[in-house]
C-alpha positions in Angstrom: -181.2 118.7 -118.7 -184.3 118.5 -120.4 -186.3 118.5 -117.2 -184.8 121.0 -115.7 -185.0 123.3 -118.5 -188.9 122.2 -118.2 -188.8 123.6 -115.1 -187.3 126.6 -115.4 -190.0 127.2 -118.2 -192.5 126.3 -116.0 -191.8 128.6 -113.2 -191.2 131.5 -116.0 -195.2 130.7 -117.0 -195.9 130.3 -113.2 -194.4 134.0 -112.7 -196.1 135.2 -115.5 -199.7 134.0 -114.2 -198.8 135.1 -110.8 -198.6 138.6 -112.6 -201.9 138.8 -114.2 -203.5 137.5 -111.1 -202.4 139.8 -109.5 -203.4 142.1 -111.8 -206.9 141.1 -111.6 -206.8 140.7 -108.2 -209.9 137.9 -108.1 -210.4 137.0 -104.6 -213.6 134.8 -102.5 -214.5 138.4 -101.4 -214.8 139.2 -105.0 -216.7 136.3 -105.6 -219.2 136.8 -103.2 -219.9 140.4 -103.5 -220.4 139.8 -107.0 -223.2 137.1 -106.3 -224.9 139.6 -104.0 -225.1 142.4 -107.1 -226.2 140.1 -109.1 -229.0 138.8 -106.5 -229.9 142.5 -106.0 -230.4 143.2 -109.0 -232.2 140.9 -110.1 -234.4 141.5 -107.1 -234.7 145.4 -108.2 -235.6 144.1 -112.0 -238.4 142.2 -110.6 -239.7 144.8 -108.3 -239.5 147.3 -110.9 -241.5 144.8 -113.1 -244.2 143.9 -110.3 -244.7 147.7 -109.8 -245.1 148.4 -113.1 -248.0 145.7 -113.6 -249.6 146.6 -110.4 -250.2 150.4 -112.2 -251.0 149.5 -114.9 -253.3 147.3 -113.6 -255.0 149.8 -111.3 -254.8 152.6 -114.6 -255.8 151.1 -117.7 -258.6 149.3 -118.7 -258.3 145.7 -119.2 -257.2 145.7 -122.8 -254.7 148.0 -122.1 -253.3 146.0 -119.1 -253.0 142.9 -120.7 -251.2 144.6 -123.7 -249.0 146.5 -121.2 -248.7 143.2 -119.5 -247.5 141.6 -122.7 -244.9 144.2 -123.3 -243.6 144.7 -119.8 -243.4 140.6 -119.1 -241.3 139.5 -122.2 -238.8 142.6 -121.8 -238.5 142.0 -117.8 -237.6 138.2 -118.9 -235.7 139.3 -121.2 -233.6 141.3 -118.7 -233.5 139.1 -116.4 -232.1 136.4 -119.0 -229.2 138.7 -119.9 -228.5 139.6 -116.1 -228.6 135.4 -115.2 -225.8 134.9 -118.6 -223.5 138.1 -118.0 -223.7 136.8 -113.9 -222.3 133.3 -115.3 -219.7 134.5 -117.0 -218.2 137.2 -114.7 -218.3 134.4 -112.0 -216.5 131.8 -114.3 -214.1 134.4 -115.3 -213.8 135.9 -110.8 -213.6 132.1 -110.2 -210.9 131.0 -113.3 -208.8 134.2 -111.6 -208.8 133.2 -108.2 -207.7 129.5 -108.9 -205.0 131.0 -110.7 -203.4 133.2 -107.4 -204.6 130.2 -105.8 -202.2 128.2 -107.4 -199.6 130.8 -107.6 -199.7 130.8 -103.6 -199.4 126.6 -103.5 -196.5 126.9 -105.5 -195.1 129.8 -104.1 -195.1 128.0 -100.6 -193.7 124.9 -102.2 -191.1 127.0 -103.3 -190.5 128.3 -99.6 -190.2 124.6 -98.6 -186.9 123.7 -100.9 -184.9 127.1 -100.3 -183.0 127.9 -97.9 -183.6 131.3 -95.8 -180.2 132.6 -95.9 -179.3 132.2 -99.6 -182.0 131.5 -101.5 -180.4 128.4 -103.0 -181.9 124.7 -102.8 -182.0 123.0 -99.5 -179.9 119.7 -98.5 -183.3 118.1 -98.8 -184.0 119.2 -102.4 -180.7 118.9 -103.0 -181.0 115.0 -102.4 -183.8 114.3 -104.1 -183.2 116.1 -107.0 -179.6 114.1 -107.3 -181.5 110.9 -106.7 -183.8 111.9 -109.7 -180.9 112.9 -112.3 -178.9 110.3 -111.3 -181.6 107.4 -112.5 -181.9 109.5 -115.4 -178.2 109.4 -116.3 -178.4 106.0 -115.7 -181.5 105.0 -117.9 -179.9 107.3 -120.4 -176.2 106.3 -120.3 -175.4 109.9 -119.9 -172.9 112.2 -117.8 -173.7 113.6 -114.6 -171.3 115.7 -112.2 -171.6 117.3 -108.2 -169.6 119.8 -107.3 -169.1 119.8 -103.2 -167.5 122.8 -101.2 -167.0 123.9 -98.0 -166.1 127.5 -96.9 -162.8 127.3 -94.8 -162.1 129.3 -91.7 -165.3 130.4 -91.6 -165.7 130.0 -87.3 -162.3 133.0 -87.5 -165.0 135.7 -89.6 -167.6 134.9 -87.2 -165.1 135.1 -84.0 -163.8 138.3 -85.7 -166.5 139.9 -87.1 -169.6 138.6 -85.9 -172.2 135.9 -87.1 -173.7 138.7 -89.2 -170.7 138.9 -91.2 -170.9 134.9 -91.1 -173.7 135.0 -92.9 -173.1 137.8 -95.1 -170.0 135.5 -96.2 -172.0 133.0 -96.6 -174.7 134.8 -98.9 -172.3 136.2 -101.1 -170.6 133.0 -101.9 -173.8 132.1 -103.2 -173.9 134.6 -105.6 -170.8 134.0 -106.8 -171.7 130.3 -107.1 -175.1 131.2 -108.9 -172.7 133.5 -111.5 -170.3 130.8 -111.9 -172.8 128.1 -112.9 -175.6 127.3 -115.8 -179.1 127.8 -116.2 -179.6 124.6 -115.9 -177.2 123.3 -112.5 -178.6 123.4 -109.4 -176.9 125.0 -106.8 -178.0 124.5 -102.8 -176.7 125.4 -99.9 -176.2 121.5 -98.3 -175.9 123.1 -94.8 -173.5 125.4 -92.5 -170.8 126.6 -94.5 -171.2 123.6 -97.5 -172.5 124.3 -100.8 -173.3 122.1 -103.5 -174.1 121.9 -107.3 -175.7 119.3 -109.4 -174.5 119.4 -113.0 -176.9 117.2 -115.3 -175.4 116.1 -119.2 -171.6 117.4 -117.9 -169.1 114.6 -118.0 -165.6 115.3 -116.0 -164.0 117.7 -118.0 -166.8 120.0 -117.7 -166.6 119.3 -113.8 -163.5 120.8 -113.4 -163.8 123.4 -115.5 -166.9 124.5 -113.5 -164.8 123.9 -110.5 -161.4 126.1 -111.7 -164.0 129.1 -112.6 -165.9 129.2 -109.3 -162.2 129.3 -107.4 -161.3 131.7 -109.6 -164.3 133.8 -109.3 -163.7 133.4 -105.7 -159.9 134.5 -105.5 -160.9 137.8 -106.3 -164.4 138.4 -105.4 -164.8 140.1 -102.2 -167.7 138.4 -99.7 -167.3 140.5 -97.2 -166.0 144.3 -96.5 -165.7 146.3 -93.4 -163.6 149.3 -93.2 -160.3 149.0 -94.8 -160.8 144.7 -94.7 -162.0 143.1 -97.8 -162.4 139.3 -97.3 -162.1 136.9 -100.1 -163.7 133.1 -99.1 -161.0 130.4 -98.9 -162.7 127.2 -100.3 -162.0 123.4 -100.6 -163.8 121.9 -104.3 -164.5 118.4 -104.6 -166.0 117.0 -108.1 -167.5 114.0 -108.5 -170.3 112.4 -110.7 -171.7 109.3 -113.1 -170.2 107.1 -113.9 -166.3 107.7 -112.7 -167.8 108.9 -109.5 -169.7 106.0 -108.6 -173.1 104.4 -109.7 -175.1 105.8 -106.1 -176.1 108.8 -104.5 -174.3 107.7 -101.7 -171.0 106.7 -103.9 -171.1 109.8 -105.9 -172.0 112.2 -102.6 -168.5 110.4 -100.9 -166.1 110.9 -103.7 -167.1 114.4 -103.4 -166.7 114.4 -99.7 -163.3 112.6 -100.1 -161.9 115.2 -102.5 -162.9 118.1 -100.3 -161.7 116.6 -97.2 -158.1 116.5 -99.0 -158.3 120.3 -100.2 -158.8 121.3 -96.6 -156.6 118.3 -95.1 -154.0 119.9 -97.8 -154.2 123.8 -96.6 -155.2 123.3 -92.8 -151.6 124.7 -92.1 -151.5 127.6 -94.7 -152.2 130.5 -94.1 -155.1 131.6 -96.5 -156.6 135.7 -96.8 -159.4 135.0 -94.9 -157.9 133.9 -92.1 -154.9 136.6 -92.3 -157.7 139.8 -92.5 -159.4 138.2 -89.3 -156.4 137.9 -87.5 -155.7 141.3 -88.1 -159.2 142.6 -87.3 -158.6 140.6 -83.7 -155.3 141.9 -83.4 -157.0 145.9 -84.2 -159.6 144.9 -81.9 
């Protein structure tokens, strides 16, 4: 719990950075057209200065010109010190801004890697890896850990019915409703095809369920699809498992999921569900 909450914090500041870099908008463009001002101008100070000792020169006598010299010389240095220290600064400060939407960008991509397209939720791959990772850590720490596995049933009728677009529009909205139906702090993903999945660190088995009986709920009246006079509620099959009743592996714990599921949808394959009754009709319209 605690490093995911560390992560959530983390990509709060990240967000926040990302913000004021963008504000700033520091780029290598930036960077470089500021190095040429700064070169030009300090080859305009010097000019100037070189032009002004060569008239003088050619004007005054020569204890005049060396006392003009002796004015003219410090105050060009001078000049030319301040240009040099206000040039380092800007740079550092161009440079410290563009390392920053440098960074946003890396972890924005990274970010890219471990979602999926469709939904926005983890991928099966983060998914995986981030159960392996919470699952040492319940078991260095002696404490709980739960899954929650699901699969969207009847989901080939909306797409035979009602297109793959509506397939997928199913599909996103599911994961809204499992986003609204879990914590800051679970991970939802979308595991692949019509199967979700959640990862529920510090929740023992009554918590499990009760996660579980609020996401059907959620989804027995929450529409995920509407066309026309049809208004589709998902149909889903839940399976719970988790450390330590679960099993003591990813693999064990992943199964007794999987088992549970297959059951729910072994249970209902001959019932008719809402889903599967609005895309009959639709066919039957059709």
């Amino acid at each position: 719990m605690q490093a995911t909450e560390q992560e959530a914090a983390g990509m709060q500041t990240t967000h926040a950075i990302a913000g004021r870099a963008e504000r700033d908008g520091a780029s290598v463009t930036d960077l470089g057209r500021y190095r040429w001002l700064t070169r030009g101008a300090v080859a305009v100070m010097a000019a100037v200065c070189a032009a002004a000792i060569c008239v003088a020169h050619a004007a005054l006598t020569d204890g005049e010109f060396y006392l003009t010299t002796s004015i003219v010389l410090p105050i060009s240095l001078l000049g030319l010190f301040a240009i040099a220290d206000r040039s380092r600064k800007t740079h550092v400060e161009l440079e410290r801004r563009y390392r920053a939407r440098l960074f946003i960008r890396n972890l924005e991509l990274q970010d890219m890697a471990m979602r999926d397209d469709l939904t926005q939720l983890f991928n099966r791959r983060y998914f995986f890896e981030r159960l392996r990772r919470e699952l040492d850590r319940a078991r260095s720490l002696q404490s709980p850990l739960a899954i929650l596995v699901l699969d969207v049933d009847r989901l080939k009728d909306v797409n035979d019915a009602y297109g793959h677009k509506a397939g997928d529009m199913v599909l996103a909205n599911v994961a809204k409703v499992l986003v609204k139906c879990t914590r800051t702090h679970d991970i939802p993903a979308r595991l692949g095809g019509d199967e979700f999945g959640v990862i529920m660190p510090e929740t023992d088995k009554d918590g499990a369920f009760a996660v579980a009986n609020r996401l059907q709920r959620a989804l027995d009246v929450t529409p995920v699809y509407e066309q026309d006079s049809d208004s589709l509620k998902a149909s889903v099959s839940l399976g719970v498992s988790g450390f330590p009743w679960g099993g003591d592996s990813v693999d064990e714990v992943v199964q007794w999921a999987d088992t549970h599921v297959y059951a729910a949808k072994t249970s209902r394959k001959n019932k008719p569900d809402p889903l599967s009754s609005a895309c009959e009709r639709s066919r039957k319209d059709g």
